[in-house]
NUVO-775038 format. One record per residue (C-alpha): x, y, z. Coordinates in nm, 4 decimals. Example, Ala and Ser with C-alpha at 12.3 -4.5 7.8 and 13.67 -1.06 7.14 Angstrom:
<recs>
       px       py       pz
   1.2300  -0.4500   0.7800
   1.3670  -0.1060   0.7140
</recs>
This chain:
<recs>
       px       py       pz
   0.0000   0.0000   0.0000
   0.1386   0.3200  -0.1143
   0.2560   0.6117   0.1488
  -0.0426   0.8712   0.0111
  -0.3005   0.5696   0.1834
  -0.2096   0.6933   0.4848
  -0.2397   1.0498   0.5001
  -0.4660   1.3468   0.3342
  -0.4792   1.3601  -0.0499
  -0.3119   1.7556  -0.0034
   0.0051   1.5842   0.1145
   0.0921   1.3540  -0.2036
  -0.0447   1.5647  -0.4938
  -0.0379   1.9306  -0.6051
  -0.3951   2.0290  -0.4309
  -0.4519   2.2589  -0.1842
  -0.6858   2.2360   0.1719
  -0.8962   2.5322   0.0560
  -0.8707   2.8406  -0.1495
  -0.6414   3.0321   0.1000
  -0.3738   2.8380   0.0291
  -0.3622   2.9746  -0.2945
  -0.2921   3.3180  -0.2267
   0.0336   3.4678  -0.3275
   0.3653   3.4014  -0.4644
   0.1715   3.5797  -0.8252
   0.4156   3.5516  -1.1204
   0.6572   3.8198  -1.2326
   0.6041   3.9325  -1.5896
   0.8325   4.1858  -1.8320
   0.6754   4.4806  -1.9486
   0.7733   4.4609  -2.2864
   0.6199   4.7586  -2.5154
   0.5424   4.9939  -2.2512
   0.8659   5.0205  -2.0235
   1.1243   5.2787  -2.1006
   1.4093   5.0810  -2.3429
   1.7070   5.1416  -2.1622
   1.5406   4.9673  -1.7937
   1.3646   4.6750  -1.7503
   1.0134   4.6608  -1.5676
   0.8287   4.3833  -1.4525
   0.4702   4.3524  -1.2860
   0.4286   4.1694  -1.0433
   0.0361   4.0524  -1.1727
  -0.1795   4.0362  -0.8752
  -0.4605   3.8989  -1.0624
  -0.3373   3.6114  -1.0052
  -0.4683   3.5758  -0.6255
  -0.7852   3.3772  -0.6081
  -0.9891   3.7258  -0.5456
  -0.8255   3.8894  -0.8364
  -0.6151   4.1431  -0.6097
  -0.3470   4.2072  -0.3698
  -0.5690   4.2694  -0.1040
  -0.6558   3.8840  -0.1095
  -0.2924   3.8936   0.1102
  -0.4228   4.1427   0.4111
  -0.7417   4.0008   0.4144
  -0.6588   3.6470   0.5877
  -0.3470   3.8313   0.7867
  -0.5898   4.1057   0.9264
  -0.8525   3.8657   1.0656
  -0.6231   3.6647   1.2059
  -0.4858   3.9728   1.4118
  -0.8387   4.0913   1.5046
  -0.8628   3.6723   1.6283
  -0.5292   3.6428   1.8249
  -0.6376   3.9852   1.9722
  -0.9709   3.8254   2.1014
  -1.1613   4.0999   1.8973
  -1.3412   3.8954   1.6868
  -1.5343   3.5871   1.8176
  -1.6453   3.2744   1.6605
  -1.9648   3.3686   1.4435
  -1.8746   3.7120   1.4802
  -1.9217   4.0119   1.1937
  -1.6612   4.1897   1.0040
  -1.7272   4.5137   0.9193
  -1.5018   4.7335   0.6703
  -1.4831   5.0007   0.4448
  -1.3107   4.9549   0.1221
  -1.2999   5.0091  -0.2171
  -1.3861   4.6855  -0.3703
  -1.0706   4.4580  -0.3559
  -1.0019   4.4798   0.0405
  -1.3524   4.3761   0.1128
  -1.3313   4.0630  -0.2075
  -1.0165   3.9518   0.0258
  -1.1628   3.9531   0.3814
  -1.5131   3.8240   0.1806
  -1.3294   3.4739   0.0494
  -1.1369   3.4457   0.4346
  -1.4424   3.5224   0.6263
  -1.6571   3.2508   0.4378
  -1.3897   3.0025   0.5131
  -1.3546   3.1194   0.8923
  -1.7487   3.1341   0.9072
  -1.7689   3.4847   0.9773
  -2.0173   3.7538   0.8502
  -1.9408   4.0948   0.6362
  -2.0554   4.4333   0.6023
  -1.8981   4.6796   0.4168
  -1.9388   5.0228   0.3039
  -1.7947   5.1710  -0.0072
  -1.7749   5.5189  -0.1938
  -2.0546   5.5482  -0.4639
  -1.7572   5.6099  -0.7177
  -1.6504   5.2511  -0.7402
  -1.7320   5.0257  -1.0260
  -2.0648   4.8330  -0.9932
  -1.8964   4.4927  -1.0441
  -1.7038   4.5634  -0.7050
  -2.0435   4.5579  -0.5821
  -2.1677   4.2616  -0.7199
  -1.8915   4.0519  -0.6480
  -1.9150   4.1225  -0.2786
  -2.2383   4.0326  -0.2429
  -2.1661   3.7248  -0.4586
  -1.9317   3.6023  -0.1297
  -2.2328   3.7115   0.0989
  -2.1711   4.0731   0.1435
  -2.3863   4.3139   0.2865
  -2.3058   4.6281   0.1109
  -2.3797   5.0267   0.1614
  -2.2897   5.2665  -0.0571
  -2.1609   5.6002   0.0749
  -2.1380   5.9457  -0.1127
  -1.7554   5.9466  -0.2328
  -1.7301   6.3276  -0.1981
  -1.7417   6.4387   0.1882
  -1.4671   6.4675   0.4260
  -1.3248   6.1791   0.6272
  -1.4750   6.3196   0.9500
  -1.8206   6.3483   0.7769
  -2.1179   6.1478   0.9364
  -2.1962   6.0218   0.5723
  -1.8468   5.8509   0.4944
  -1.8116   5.5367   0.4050
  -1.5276   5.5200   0.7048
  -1.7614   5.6904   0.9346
  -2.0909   5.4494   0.8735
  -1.8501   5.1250   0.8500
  -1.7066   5.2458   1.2049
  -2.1108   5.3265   1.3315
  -2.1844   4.9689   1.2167
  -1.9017   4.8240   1.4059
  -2.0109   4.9797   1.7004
  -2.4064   4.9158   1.7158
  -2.3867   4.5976   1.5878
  -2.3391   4.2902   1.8560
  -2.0127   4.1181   1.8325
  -1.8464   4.3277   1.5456
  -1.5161   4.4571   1.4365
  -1.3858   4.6954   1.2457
  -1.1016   4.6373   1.0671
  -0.9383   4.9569   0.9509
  -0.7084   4.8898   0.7125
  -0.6129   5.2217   0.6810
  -0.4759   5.2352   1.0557
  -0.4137   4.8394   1.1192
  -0.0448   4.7319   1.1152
  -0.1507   4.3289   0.9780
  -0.1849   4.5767   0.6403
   0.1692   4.6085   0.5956
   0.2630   4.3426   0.7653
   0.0996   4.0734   0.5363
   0.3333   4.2144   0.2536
   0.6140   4.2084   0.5158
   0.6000   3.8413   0.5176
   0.4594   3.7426   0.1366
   0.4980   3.9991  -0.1115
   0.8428   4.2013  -0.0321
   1.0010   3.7850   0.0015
   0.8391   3.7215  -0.3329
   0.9982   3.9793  -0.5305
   1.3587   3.9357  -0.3720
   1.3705   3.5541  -0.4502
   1.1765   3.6017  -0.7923
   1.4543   3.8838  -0.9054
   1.7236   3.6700  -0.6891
   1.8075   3.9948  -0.5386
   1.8888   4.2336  -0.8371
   1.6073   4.4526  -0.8063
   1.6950   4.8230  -0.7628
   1.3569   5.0158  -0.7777
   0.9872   4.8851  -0.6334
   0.7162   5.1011  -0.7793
   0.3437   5.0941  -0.6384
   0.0339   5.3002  -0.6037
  -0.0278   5.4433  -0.2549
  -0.3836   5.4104  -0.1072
  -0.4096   5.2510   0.2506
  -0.0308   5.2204   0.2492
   0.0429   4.8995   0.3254
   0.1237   4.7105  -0.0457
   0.4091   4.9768  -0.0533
   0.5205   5.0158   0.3027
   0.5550   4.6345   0.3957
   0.7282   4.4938   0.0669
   0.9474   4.7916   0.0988
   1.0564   4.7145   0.4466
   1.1364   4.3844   0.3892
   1.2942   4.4876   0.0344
   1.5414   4.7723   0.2044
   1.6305   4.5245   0.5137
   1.7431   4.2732   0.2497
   1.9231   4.5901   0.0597
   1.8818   4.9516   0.1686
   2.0149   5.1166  -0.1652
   1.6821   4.9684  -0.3434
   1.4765   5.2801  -0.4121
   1.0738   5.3079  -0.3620
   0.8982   5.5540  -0.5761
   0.5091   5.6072  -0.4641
   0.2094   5.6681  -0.6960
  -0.0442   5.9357  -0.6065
  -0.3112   6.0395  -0.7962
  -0.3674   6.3956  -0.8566
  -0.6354   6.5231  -0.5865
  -0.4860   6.2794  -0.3103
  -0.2790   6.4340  -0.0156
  -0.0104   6.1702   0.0032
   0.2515   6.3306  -0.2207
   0.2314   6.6536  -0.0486
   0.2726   6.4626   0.3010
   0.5980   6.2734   0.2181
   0.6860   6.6389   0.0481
   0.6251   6.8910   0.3194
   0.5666   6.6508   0.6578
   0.2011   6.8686   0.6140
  -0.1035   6.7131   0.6322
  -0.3392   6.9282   0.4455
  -0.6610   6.7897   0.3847
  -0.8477   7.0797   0.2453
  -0.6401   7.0080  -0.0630
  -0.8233   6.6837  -0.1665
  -1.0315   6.7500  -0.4460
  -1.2534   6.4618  -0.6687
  -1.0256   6.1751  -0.8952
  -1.1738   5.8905  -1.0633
  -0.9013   5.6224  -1.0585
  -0.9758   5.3744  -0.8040
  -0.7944   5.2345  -0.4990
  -0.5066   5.4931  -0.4516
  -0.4761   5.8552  -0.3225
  -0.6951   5.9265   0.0124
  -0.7699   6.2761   0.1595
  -0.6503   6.1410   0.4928
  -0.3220   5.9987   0.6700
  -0.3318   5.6389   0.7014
  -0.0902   5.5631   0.9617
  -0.0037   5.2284   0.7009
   0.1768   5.4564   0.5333
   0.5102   5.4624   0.6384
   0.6572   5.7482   0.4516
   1.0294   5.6665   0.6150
   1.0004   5.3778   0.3409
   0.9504   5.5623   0.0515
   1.1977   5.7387  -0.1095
   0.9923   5.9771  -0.3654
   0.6406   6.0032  -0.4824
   0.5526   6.0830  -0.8398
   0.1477   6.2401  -0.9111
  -0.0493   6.1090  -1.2120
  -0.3897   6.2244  -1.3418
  -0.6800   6.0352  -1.4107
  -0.6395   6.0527  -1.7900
  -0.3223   5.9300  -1.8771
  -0.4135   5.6293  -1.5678
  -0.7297   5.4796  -1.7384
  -0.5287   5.5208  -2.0927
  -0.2558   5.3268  -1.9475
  -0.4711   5.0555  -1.8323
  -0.6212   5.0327  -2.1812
  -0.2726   5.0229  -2.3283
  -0.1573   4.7354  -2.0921
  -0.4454   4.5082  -2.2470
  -0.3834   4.5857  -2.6288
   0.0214   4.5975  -2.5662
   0.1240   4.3680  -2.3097
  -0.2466   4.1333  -2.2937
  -0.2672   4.2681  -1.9091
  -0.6344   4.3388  -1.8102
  -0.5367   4.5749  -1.4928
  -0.7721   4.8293  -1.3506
  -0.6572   5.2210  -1.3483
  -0.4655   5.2274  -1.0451
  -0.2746   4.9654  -1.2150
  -0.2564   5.1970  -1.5232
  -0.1341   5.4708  -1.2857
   0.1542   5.2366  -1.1363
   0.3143   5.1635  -1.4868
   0.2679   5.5909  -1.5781
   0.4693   5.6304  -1.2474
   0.7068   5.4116  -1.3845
   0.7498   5.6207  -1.6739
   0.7272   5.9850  -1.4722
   1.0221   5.8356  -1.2397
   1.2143   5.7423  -1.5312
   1.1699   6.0981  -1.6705
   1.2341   6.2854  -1.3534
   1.5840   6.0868  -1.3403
   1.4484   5.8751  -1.0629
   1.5333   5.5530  -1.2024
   1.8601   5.5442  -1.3888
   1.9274   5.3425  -1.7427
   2.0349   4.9647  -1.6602
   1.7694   4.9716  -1.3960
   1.5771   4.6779  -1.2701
   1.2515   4.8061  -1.1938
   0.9396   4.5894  -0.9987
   0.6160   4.7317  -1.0514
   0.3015   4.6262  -0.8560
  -0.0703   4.6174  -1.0642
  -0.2723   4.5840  -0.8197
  -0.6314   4.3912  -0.9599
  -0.7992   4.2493  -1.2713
  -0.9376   4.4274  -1.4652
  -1.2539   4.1826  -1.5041
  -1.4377   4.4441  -1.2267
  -1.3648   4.7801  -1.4512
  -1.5742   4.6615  -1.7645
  -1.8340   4.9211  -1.7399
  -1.5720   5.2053  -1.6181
  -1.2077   5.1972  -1.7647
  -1.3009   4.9877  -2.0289
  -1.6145   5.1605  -2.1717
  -1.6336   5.4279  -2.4242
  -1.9210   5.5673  -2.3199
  -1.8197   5.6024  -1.9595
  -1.4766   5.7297  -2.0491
  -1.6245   6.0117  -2.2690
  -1.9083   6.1088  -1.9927
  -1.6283   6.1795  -1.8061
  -1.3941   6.3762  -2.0526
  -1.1181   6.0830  -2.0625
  -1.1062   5.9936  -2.3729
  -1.2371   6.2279  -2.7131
  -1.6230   6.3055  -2.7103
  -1.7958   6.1530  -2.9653
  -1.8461   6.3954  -3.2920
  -2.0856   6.1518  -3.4920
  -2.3973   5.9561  -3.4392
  -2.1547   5.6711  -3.5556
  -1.9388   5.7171  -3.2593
  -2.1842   5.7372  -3.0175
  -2.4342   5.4106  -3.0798
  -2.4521   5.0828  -2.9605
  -2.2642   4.8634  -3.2455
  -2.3583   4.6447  -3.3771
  -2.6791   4.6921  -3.3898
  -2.9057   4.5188  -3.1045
  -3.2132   4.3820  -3.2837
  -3.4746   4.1234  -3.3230
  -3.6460   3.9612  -3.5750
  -4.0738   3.9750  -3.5850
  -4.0916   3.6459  -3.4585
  -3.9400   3.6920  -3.1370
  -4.1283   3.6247  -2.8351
  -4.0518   3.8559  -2.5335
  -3.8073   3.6319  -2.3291
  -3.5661   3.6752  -2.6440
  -3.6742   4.0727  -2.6424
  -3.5682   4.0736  -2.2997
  -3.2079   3.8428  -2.3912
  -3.1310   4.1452  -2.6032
  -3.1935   4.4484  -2.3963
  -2.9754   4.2746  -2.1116
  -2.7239   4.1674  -2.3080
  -2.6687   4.4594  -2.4680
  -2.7940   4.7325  -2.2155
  -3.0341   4.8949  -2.3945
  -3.3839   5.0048  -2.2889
  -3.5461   4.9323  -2.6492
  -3.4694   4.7369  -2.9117
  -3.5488   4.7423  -3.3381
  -3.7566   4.5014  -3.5130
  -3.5436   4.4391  -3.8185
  -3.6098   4.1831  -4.0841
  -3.3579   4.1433  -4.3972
  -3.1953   4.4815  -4.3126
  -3.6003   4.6689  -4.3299
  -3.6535   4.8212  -4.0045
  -4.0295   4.7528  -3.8960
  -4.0688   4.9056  -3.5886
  -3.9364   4.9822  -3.2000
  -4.0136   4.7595  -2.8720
  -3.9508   4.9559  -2.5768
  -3.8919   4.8578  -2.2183
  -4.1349   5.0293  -2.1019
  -4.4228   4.9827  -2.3831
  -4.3352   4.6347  -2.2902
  -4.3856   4.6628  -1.9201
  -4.7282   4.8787  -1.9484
  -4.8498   4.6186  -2.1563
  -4.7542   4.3301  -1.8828
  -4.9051   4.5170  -1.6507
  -5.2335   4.5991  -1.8254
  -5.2534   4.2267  -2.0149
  -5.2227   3.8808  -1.8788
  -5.1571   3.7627  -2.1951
  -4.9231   4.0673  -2.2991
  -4.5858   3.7631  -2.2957
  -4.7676   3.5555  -2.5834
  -4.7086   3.8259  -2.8027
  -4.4212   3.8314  -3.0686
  -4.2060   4.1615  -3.1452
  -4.3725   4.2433  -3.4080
  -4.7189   4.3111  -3.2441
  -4.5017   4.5176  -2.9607
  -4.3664   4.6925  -3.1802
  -4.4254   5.0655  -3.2009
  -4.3310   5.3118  -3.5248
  -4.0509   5.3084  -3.7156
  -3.7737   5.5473  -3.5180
  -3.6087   5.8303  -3.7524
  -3.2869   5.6878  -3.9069
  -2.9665   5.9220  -3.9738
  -2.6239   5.8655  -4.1081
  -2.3362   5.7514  -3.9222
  -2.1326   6.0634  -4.0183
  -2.4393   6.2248  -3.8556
  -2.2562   6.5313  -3.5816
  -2.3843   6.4178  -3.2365
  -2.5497   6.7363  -3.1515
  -2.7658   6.6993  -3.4503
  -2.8893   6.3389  -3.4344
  -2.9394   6.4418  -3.0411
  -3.1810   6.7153  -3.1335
  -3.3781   6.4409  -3.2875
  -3.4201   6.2220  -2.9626
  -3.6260   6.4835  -2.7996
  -3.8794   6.3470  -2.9470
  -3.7596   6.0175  -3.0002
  -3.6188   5.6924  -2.7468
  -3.3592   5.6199  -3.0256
  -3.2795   5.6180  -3.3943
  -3.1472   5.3906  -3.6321
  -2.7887   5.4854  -3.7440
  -2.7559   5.3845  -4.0521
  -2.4350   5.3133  -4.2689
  -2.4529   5.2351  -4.6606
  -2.7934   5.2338  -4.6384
  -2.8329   4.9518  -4.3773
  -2.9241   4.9457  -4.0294
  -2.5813   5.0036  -3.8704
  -2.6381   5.0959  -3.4824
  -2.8591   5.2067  -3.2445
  -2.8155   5.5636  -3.0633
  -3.0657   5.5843  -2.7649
  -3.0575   5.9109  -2.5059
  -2.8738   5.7952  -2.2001
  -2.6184   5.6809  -2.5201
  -2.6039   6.0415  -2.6748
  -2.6016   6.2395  -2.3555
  -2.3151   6.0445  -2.2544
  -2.1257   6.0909  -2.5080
  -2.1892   6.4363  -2.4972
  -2.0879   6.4427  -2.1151
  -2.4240   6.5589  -1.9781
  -2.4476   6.2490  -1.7640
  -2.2530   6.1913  -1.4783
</recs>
């Protein structure tokens, strides 16, 4: 009888107990396209931690704290406020510990942060993103409320809880020294919480203090003028859209005596970055990640890091959870970071979304989803016959019991106006005051649909 008989399948074959023991030692990968020529960069890919980010690390090593501390007690709650990733990471170790989770996050934050937290079991509360700190309405102030009335409760704090930093003390700052086998002379990351760059740079510098750590802060974050002028200033804070870096407070994870310089970086040239990383280097990063690799670039400029550099570069996340931010036109032209739209062409859902006269109203509803639209054109051999709209649709169920046997064509109302794809925008939008949506048509054939929310997006007068 063979030795693996005898003891637990996880000791004789590449398997783990459970999905914590996956978390870390994420792969090291050359920046190819996008690094300056004369260093070389590599990214250390946090995607690849079971919860898509580097948070997954502080999640475990922060519970485990609040535990040894007696602050947390068997079928206890964790409460936290975070910006999507922290609370995926302390989601996937509280389910395995049997704890529950609340947590409260700015309204900024991409909606499938949302969604995958309350895929783990969440409880989540959405906060306004632009108060103060101090403010009653915060999403640090309600998390901290909730830890408080709530029986058997902790707060976590990341922002002010030393397990942050130390979970990259003891995983990700080891990781990069044995992956480089010690020739790494620069660590770049984003600064948020603090404690990505403060740990791994600890342990980093105690293995070799000449290794230089260059912070990334995004414009309207006080961080940068902290580690410049010792001053915290918080009145200088003002609204940024790239997610999980900057703050308009101190987070005592930040240990500035670990970082060498900060470089700023606007929202812009982070979300175009992050865009680049996908079509260049086939990295799907969110904008903080895009901001990281800029930094890179800004350092390099600013004679930070010298030619014949080796250069480690943290992205943070996947970008699987910025689909309907960083990697949507419409978004990124509602708010002015990318070119508005100057055509109808540029501006409408393409391909077309359509159905044929046949369909029945589950496939009607298939295609709105899918395609997140709130009508949709009845098109048969490239003759448009009409427009079923959400809410015809819903009047009708709610009027008619036997409003679902019906087939597009019968919901179908007139024929919308149709206009060319080289259409301006602010002429085809003059149209839809009257209109849900028109046809955009190119060569003659149905060629896209531009609805309202669409066209006012595009014109930045939503959001």
């Amino acid at each position: 009888m063979g030795v693996c008989s005898f003891y637990p399948l996880e000791a004789c074959m590449n398997v783990h107990g459970s999905i914590l023991d996956t978390l870390g030692n994420t792969p090291l990968v050359r920046i190819n396209r996008l690094a300056p020529e004369d260093i070389d960069v590599f990214a250390k890919v946090e995607a690849f931690n079971p919860g898509g980010s580097i948070k997954d690390r502080i999640g475990i090593s922060m519970i485990e704290k609040a535990e040894e501390e007696g602050t947390l007690e068997p079928g206890g709650t964790i409460v936290e406020g975070t910006s999507g990733n922290t609370g995926i990471g302390l989601a996937i170790a509280a389910t395995m510990k049997g704890y529950d989770v609340v947590f409260t996050m700015p309204d900024k934050m991409a909606v499938e942060k949302e969604k995958l937290l309350k895929a783990y079991g969440a409880e989540v509360i959405r906060c306004p993103t632009d108060v103060d700190p101090e403010d009653p309405e915060s999403y640090y102030s309600v998390a901290k409320r909730i830890a408080e009335e709530r029986e058997n409760s902790v707060y976590v704090n990341q922002y002010y809880n030393d397990a942050n930093p130390q979970a990259h003390i003891e995983t990700t700052g080891p990781e990069i020294w044995e992956a480089t086998e010690g020739t790494i002379t620069h660590f770049v990351a984003g600064v948020g919480t603090g404690g990505t760059i403060s740990g791994t740079s600890r342990y980093l510098k105690n293995q070799n203090e000449d290794i230089v750590t260059i912070g990334v802060d995004p414009e309207g974050s006080i961080l940068a003028h902290k580690h410049r002028t010792g001053e915290t200033r918080p009145e200088l804070a003002h609204g940024y859209l790239t997610e999980g870096i900057g703050e308009d407070l101190i987070p005592s994870a930040v240990w500035f005596d670990t970082i060498d310089h900060f470089v700023q970086t606007n929202d812009q040239e982070s979300f175009q970055m992050a865009r680049d990383l996908a079509k260049e280097e086939a990295l799907l990063s969110g904008s903080s990640a895009g901001s990281a690799l800029v930094g890179v670039q800004r350092a390099h400029e600013k004679g930070l890091i010298e030619e014949g550099s080796r250069v480690v570069v943290v992205l943070p996340d996947t970008g699987e959870r910025y689909l309907s931010t960083a990697y949507d036109e419409t978004w990124l032209r509602s708010k002015g970071l990318t070119a508005p739209a100057r055509t109808a062409g540029d501006a409408a859902v393409t391909p077309i979304p359509y159905v044929t006269p046949d369909a029945d109203l589950p496939a009607i509803l298939r295609v709105t989803t899918a395609r997140e639209v709130p009508c949709v054109p009845v098109i048969d051999d490239d003759q448009v016959l009409g427009l079923v709209t959400l809410d015809d649709v819903h009047t009708d169920l709610l009027e008619r019991i036997d409003a679902r046997e019906k087939q597009a064509a019968q919901l179908a109302q007139a024929t919308p106006p149709t206009v060319d794809h080289a259409t301006p925008i602010g002429e085809a939008a003059s149209t839809l005051v009257k209109q849900h949506a028109l046809i955009v048509t190119k060569n003659d054939a149905p060629h896209g649909l531009l609805t309202r929310q669409r066209a006012l997006a595009h014109m930045g007068r939503l959001g």
